[in-house]
C-alpha positions as CSV (number, residue, x, y, z in Angstrom):
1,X,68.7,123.4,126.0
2,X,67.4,119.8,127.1
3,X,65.4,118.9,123.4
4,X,69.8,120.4,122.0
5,X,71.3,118.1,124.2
6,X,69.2,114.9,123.4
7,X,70.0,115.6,120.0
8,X,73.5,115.9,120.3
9,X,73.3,112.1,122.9
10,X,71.2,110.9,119.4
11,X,73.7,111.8,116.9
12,X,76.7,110.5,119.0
13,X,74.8,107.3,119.8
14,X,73.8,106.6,116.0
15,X,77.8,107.2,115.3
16,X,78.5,104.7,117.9
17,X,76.4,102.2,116.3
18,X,77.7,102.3,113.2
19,X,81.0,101.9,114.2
20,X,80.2,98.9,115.7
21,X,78.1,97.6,113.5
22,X,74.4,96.5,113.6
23,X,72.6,93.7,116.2
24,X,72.8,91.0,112.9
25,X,76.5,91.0,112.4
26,X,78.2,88.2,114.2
27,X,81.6,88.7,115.9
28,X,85.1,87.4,114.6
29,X,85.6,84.1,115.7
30,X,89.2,83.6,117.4
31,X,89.8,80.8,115.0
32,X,90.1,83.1,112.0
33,X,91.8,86.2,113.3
34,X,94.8,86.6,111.4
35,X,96.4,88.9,113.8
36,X,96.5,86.7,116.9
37,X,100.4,87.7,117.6
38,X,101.8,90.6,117.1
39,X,104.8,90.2,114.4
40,X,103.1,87.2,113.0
41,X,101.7,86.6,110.0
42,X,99.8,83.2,109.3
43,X,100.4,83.6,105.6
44,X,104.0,82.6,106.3
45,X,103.1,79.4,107.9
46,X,102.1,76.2,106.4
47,X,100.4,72.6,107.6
48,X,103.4,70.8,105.8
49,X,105.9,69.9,108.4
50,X,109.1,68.5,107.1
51,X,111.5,69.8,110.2
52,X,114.1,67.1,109.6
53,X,114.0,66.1,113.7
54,X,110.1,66.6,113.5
55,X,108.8,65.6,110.2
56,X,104.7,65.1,110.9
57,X,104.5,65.0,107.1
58,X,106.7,61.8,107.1
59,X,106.8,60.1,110.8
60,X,102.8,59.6,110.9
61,X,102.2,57.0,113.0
62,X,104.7,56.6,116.4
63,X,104.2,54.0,118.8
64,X,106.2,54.3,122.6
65,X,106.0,52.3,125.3
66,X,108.0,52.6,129.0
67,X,107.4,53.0,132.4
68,X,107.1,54.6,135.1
69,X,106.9,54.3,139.2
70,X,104.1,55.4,140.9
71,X,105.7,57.9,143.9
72,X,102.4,57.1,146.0
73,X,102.8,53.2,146.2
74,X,105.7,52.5,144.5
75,X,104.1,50.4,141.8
76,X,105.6,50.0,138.4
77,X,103.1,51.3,135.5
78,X,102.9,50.5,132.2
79,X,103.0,53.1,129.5
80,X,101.8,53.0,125.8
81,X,101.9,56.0,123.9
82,X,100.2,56.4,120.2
83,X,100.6,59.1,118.1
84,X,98.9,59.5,115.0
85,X,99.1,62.5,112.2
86,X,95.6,62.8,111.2
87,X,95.0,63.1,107.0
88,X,92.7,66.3,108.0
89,X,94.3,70.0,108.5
90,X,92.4,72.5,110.8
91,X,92.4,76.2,111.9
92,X,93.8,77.5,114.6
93,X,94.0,81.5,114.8
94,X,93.7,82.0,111.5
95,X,97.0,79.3,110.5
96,X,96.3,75.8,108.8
97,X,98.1,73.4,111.3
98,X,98.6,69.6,111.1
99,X,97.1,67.8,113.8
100,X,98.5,65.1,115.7
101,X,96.2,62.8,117.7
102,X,98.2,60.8,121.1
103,X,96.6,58.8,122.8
104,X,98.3,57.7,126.2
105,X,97.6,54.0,127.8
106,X,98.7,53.0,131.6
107,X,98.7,49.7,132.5
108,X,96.4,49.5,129.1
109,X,93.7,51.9,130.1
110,X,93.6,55.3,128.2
111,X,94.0,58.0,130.7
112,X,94.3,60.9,128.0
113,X,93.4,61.8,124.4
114,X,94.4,64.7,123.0
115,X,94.5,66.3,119.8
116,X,98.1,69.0,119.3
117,X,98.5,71.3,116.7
118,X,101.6,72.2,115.0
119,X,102.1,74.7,111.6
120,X,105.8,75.1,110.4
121,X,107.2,78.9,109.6
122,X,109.0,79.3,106.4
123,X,112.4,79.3,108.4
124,X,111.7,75.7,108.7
125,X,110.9,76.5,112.5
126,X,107.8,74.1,113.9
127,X,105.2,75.9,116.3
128,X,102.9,74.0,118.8
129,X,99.7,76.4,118.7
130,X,97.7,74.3,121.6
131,X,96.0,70.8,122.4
132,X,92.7,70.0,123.0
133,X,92.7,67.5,125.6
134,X,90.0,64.9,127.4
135,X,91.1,62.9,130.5
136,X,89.5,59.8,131.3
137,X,89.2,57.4,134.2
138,X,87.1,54.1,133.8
139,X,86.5,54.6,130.1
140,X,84.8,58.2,130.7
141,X,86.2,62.1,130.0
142,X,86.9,63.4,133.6
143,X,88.4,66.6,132.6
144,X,90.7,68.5,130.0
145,X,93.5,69.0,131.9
146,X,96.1,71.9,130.1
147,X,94.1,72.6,127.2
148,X,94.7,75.6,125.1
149,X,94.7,77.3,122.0
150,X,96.7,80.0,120.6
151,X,94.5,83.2,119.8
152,X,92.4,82.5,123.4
153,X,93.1,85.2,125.6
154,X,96.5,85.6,126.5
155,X,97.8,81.9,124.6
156,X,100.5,82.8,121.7
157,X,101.9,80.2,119.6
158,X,105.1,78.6,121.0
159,X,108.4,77.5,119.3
160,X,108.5,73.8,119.4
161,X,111.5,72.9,117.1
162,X,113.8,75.6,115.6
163,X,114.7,75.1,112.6
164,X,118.6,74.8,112.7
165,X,119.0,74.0,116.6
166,X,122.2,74.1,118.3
167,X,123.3,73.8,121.8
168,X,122.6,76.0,124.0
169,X,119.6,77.2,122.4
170,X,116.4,77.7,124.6
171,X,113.0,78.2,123.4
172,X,109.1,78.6,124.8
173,X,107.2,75.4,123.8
174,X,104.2,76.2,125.2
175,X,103.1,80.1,125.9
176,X,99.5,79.9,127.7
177,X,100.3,81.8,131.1
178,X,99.2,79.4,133.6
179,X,97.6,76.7,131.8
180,X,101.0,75.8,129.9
181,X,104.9,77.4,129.7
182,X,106.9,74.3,129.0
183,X,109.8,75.7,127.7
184,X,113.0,73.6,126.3
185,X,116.8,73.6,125.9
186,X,119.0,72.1,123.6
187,X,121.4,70.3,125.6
188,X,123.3,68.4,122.8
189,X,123.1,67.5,119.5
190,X,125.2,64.3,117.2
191,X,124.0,62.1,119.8
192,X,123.4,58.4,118.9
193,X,120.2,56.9,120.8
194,X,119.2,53.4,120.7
195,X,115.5,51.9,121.2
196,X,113.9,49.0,120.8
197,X,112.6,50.6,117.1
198,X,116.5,50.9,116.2
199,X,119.6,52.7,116.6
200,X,119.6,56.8,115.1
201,X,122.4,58.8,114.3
202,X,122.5,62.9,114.3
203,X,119.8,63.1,117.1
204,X,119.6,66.0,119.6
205,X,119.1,65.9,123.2
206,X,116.7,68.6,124.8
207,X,116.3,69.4,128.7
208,X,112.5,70.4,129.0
209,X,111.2,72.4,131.9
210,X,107.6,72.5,133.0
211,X,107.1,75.3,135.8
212,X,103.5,75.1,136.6
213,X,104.9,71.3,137.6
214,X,108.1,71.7,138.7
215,X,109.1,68.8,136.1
216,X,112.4,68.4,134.3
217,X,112.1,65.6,131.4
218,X,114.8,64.5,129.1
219,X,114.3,64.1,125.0
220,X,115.5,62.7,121.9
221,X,114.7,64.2,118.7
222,X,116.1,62.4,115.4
223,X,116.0,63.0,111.3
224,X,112.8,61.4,109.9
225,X,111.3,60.1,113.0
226,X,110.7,63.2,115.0
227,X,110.8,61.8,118.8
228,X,112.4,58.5,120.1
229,X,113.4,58.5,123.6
230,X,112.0,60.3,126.7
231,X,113.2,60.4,130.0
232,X,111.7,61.6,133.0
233,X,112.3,61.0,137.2
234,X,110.5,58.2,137.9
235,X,110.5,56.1,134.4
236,X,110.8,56.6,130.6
237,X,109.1,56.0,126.7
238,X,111.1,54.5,124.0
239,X,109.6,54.7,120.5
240,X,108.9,51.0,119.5
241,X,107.2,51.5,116.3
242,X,107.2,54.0,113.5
């Protein structure tokens, strides 16, 4: 009965193996699993972003500069924001995605670097599928504050400009449960919004919430620049250059 049963824990065991596959065969990296979402299909998704109020195939290099009080001390901060479509594509969960690098200056010292990636959906909706992100204090990386990736764990790919928005609409930016849930409203849109890089026409206005911070900021998307204006409690960005 004992030399049956070991045979029968063999036979099941050599099954098991080869179901799973031998010691040499390396595991799917997240990067290319093509079914990171369910309902999803990177296939329908391409690099090329030409979402009229956030073209990154267009509007590649942004420059936006504000400020902003410090609530600790009350002191007035400058703020210099660069943003930068790189000529390289990468992979993220299986989906070619454009990727934006921003690099954010106060009082002239970079404070973060991070790289976003975006892919648009053949509806002409754009998705944000995560940031990779270095903080930095004295010239060196500190930490990586809200970093993410779609495909990681629990991250999915978030909806970061429909493609025909209206008002009212609301929509998940950012879906990493408790890394990043920014999510955004359309409050308005046929606004007109002056900066110090010109005066726009057809913009829309979004209301964008982040829980994890309990921060409510203020945005203004137009045709063929993407981003101009952002408003926030204690100070604001203006784009300045494009």
């Amino acid at each position: 009965m004992r030399s049956t049963a070991l045979a029968i824990f063999v036979a099941a065991l050599a099954v098991l193996l080869a179901a799973c596959g031998g010691e040499d065969e390396e595991p799917v990296p997240v990067s290319t699993d093509r079914s990171f979402v369910s309902g999803i299909n990177p296939e329908d998704f391409t690099a090329t972003i030409d979402n009229p109020l956030f073209p990154l195939s267009s509007a590649s290099d942004l420059v936006y500069e504000g400020e902003e009080t410090d609530p600790d001390t009350g002191e007035t901060i400058t703020i210099r924001v660069e943003s930068t479509v790189l000529s390289e594509t990468d992979i993220v969960a299986g989906v070619e995605v454009t990727v934006v690098k921003v690099d954010e200056f106060e009082d002239e010292e970079l404070v973060e670097s991070t790289l976003d990636y975006y892919a648009q959906h053949r509806d002409g909706s754009v998705y944000y599928l995560g940031e990779r992100v270095d903080d930095y204090e004295d010239g060196e990386i500190v930490g990586h504050h809200g970093a993410w990736l779609a495909g990681e764990g629990e991250n999915q790919p978030g909806l970061f400009m429909p493609g025909n928005p209206q008002a009212g609409d609301e929509f998940e930016q950012e879906k990493a449960p408790g890394v990043a849930e920014d999510r955004s409203t359309v409050v308005a849109v046929g606004q007109t919004v002056t900066v110090p890089a010109g005066t726009f026409q057809d913009c829309m206005k979004t209301e964008d919430f982040a829980p994890l911070d309990n921060v409510t900021e203020f945005k203004y998307y137009c045709p063929g620049i993407g981003l101009v204006r952002e408003e926030f409690e204690d100070g604001y960005l203006d784009l300045v250059t494009y």
